[in-house]
C-alpha positions in Angstrom: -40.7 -120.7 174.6 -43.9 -120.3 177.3 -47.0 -120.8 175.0 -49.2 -118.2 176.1 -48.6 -114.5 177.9 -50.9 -112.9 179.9 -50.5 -109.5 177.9 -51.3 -111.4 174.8 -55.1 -110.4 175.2 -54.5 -106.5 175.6 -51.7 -106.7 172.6 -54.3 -108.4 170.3 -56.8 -105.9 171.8 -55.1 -102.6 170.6 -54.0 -104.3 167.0 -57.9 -104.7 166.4 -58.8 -101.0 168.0 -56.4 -99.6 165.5 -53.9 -98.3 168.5 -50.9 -100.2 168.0 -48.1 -99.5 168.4 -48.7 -95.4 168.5 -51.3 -95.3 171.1 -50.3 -97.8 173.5 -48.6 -97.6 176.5 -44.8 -97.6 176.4 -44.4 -100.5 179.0 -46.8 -102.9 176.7 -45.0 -102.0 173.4 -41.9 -102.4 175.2 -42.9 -105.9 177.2 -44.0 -106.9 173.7 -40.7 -106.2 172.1 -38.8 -108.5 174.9 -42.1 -111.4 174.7 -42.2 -113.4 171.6 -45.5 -114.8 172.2 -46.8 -111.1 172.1 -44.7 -109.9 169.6 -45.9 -112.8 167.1 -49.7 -111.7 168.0 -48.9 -108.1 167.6 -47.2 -109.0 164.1 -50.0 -111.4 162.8 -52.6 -109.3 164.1 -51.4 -106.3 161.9 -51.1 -108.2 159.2 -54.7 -110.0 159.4 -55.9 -106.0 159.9 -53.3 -105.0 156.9 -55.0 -107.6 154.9 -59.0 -106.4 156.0 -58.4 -102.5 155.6 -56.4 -103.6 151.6 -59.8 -105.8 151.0 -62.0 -103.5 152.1 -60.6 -100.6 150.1 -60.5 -103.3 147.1 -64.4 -104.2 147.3 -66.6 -102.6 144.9 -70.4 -103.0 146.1 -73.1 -102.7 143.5 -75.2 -99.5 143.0 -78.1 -99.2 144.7 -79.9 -99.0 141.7 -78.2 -101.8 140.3 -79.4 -103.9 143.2 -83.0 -102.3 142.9 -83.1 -103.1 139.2 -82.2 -107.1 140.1 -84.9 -106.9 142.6 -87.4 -105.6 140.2 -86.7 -108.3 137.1 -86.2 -111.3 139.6 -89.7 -110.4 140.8 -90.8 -109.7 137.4 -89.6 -113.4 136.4 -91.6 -115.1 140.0 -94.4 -113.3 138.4 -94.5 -114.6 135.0 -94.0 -118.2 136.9 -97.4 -117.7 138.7 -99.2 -116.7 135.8 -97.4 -119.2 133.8 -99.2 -122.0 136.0 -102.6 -121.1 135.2 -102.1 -121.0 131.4 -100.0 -124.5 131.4 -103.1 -126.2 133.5 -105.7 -124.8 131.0 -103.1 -126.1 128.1 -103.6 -129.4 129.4 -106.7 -129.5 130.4 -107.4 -128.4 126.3 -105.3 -131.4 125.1 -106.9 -134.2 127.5 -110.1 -132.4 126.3 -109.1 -132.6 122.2 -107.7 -136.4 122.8 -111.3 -137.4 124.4 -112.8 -135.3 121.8 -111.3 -137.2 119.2 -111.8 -140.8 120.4 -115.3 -140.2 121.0 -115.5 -138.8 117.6 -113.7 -142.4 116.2 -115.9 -144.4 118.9 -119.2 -142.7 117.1 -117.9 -143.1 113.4 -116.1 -146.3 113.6 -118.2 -148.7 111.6 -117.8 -145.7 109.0 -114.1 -145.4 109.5 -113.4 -149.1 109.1 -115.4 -149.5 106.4 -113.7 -146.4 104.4 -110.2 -147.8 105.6 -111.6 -151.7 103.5 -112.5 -149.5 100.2 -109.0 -147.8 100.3 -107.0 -151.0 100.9 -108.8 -152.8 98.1 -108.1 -149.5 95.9 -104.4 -149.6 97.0 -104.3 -153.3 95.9 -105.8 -152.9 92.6 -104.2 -149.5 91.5 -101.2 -149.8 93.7 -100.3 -147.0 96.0 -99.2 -144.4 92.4 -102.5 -145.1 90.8 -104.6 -144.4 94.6 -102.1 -141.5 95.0 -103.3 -140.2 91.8 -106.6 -140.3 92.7 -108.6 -137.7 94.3 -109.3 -139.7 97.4 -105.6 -140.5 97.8 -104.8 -136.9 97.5 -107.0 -135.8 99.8 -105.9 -138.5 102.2 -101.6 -137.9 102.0 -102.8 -133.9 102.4 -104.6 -134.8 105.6 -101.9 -137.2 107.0 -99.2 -134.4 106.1 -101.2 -131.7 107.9 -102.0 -134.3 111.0 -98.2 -135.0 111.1 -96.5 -131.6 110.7 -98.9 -128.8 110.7 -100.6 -129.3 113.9 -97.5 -130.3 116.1 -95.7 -127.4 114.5 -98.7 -125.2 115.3 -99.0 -126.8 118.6 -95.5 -126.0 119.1 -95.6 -122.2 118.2 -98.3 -121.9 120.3 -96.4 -123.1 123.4 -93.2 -122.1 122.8 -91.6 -119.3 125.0 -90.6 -115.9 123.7 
């Protein structure tokens, strides 16, 4: 069985411009009736172009508007991005700012701080932690430490948190 044909080319040709086997010459349709290497090309070739024509027919492109609308909230989302930036550098910028502001506020009342810390730990040791609890000082102080451990990250988190 010879491997190629030299009317393969023009066989393959008039399968893809939509003229076989109608609108060929008879001696091609015929020589490609007698040639198996061109009546294999003809065959596969009108499948392959069966096959586009049933996929083509099957595809469903979106509406314009559709793809408009995609357009519009994927630039809508690249925008948000950009501003985004600017807000998350001033966010921390604001925290680096508060954590300086808050060691220099311990650096300047230190001696104070340590000193306070001294009286509560000798009141702990002689009224145990109920008795300091109980007292206004120790009240004060377990409100504070509460509102320092979940009050501000909770507000800090409401603040950041996305929508």
């Amino acid at each position: 069985m010879p491997s190629d044909c030299c009317f393969e080319a023009e066989v393959l040709a008039a399968v893809v411009e939509c003229r076989w086997p109608e609108r060929v010459d008879p001696e091609l349709r015929q020589h490609a009736g007698a040639c198996a290497v061109c009546a294999e090309v003809a065959l596969l070739a009108t499948e392959l172009r069966a096959d586009r024509d049933r996929l083509r027919a099957e595809a469903a492109p979106p509406e314009s508007a559709r793809v408009w609308w995609m357009a519009q909230m994927r630039a809508r989302r690249e925008a948000e991005k950009a501003a985004a930036r600017p807000i998350t550098a001033a966010q921390v910028l604001g925290t680096a700012a508060a954590a300086w502001f808050a060691g220099a506020c311990y650096g300047a009342t230190s001696e104070w701080f340590r000193a306070e810390f001294t009286q509560i730990s000798g009141t702990v040791q002689t009224l145990g932690v109920a008795g300091f609890l109980a007292s206004g000082t120790g009240l004060l102080l377990a409100i504070g430490t509460i509102s320092i451990l979940v009050l501000v990250p909770t507000a800090v988190w409401l603040a950041v948190a996305k929508d």
